[in-house]
C-alpha positions as CSV (number, residue, x, y, z in Angstrom):
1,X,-7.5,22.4,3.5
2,X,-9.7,19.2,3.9
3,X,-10.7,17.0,1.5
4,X,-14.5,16.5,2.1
5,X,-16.0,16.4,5.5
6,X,-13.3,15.3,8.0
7,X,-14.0,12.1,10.6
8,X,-15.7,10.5,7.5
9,X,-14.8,7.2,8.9
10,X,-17.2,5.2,11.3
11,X,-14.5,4.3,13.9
12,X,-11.1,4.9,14.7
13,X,-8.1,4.3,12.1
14,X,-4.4,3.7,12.1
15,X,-1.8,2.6,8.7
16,X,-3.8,5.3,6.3
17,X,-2.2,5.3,3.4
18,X,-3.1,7.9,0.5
19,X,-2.4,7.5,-3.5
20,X,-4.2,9.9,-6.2
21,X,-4.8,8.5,-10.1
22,X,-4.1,10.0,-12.9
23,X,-7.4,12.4,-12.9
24,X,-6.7,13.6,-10.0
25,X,-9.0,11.3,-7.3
26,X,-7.6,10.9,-4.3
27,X,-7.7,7.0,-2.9
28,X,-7.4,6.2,0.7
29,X,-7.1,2.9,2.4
30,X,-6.4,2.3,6.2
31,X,-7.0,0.1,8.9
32,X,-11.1,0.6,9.9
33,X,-11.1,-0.2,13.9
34,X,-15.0,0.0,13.2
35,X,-14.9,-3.5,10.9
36,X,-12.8,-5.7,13.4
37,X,-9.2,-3.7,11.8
38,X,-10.0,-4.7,8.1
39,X,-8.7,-2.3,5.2
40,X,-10.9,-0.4,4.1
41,X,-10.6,1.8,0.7
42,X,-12.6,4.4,-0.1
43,X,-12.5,7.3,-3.2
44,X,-12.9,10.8,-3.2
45,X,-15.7,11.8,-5.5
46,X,-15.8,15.5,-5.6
47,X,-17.9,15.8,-2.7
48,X,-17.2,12.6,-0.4
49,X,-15.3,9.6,0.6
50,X,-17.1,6.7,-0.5
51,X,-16.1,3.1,-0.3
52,X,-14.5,1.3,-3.2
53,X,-16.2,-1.9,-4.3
54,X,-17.3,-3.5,-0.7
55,X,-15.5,-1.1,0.9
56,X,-13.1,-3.5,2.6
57,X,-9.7,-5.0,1.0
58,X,-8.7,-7.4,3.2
59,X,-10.6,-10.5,4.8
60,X,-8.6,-10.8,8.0
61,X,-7.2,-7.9,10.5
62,X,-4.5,-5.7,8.9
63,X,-1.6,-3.7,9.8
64,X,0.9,-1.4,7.4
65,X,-1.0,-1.1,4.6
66,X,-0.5,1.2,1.1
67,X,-2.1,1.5,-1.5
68,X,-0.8,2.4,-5.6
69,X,-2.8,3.0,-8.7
70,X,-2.1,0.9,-11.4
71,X,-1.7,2.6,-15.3
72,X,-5.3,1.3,-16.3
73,X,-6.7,3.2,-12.9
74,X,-7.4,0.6,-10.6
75,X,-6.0,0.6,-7.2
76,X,-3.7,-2.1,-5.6
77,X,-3.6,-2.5,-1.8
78,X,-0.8,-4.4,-0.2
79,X,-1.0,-5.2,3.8
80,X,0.3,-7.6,6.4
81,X,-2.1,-9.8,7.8
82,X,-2.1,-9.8,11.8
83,X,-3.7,-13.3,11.8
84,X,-1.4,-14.7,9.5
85,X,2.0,-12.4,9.7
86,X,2.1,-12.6,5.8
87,X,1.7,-9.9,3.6
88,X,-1.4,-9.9,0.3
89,X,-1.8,-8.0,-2.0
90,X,-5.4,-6.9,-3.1
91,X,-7.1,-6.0,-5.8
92,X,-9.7,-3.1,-5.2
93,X,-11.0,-1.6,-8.6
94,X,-13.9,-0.1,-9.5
95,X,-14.1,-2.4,-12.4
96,X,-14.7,-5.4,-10.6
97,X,-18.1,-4.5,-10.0
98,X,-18.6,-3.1,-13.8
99,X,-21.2,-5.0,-16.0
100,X,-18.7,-4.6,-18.4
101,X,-15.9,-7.4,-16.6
102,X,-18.4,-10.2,-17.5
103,X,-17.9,-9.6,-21.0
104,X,-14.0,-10.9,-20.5
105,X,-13.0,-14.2,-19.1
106,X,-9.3,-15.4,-18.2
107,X,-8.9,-18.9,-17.7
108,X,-7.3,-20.8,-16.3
109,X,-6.8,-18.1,-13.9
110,X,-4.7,-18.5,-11.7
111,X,-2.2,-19.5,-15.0
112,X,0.7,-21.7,-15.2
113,X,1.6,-21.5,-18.7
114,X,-0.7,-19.8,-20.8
115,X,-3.9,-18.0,-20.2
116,X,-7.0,-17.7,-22.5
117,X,-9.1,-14.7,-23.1
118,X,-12.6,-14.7,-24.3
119,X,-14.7,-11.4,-25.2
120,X,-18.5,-11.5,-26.0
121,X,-17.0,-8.4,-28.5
122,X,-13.9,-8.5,-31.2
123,X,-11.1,-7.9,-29.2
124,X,-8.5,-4.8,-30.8
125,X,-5.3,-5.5,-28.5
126,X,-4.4,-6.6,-25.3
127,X,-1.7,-5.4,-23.2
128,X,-0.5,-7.0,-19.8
129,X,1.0,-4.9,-16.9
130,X,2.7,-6.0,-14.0
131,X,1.7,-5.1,-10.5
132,X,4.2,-2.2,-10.5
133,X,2.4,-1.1,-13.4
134,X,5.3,-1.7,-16.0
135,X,4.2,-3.3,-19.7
136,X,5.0,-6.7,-20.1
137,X,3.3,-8.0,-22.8
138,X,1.1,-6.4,-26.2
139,X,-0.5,-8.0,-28.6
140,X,-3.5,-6.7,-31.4
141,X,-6.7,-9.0,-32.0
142,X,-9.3,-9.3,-34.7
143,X,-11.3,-12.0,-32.8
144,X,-13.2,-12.4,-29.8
145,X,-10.7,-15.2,-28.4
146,X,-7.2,-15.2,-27.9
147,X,-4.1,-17.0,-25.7
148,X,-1.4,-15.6,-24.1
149,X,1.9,-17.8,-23.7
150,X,3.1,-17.3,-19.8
151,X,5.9,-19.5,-19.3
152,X,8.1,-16.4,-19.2
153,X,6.2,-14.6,-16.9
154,X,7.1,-14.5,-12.9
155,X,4.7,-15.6,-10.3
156,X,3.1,-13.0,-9.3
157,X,0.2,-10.2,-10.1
158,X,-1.0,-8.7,-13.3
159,X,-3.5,-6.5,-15.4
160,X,-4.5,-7.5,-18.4
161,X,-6.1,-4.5,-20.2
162,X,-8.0,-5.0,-23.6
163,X,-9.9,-3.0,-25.9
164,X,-12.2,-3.9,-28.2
165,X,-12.8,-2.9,-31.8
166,X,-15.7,-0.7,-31.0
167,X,-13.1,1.3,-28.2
168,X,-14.2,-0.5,-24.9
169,X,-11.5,-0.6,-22.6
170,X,-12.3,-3.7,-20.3
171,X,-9.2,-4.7,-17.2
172,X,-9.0,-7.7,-15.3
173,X,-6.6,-9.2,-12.6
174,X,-4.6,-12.4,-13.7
175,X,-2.5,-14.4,-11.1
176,X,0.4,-16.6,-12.2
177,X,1.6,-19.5,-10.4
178,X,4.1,-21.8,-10.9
């Protein structure tokens, strides 16, 4: 049985790649031959595909792409660039364009050794996931800044999920490079 109206897509497609979250959405991401073979992610919403943020994942032409869905819900899109014969990784979630992401701030970000969190509301705990979605770090707040030593950490891609006193759940992407 389809999901939605089938051919949803504006051009032809190859490397589609399918993960569903938690509640049940289905994500899809794939190579769009209609935007110059860019990943494109889109989200079933009960009665359509519909892009995901911009839409498109990837800034060059992509190949063997798949997507995951990380604990907090926000899906993760790793492909090989054909420009650049490397692989990225790509963050895609819906809360990136939420009003509610400017209320946190990570710097320095990407992070070395420690990162610093700001909150225009009291921040209740943090917790930091790694890009295969396992806990790495938790912490509980009373304040509406806080720091996060990283020297143990391994290069690489994370989530830091907080919530805040009053029950907002606010996640952002945090890169560490050594």
């Amino acid at each position: 049985m389809p999901v939605g109206t089938p051919g949803f897509s504006a051009g032809g497609v190859s490397h589609t790649s399918i993960a569903i979250d938690a509640s049940g959405t289905p994500y899809v991401v794939y190579e769009d031959w209609a935007n110059s073979a860019k990943a494109t992610v889109m989200k079933f919403n009960g009665s359509a595909w519909v892009n995901v943020g911009s839409g498109t994942a990837s800034n060059t032409a992509m190949e063997y792409c798949d997507i995951a869905i990380t604990p907090t819900g926000e899906p993760i899109i790793v492909y090989s660039s054909l420009l650049y014969a490397k692989k990225y990784c790509s963050y895609v979630g819906v809360d990136e364009l939420s009003a509610k992401e400017d209320n946190l701030v990570l710097y320095p970000n990407p992070a070395n050794n420690k990162v610093n969190i700001q909150s225009s509301e009291k921040i209740r705990n943090i917790v930091v996931y790694s890009i295969a979605g396992e806990k790495v770090y938790t912490t509980s707040v009373n304040e509406q800044e806080a720091s996060i030593d990283t020297h143990l950490f391994a290069s690489g891609i994370y989530f830091i999920q907080l919530e805040t006193t009053n029950g907002t759940v606010i996640s952002k992407k945090l890169v560490i490079e050594r």
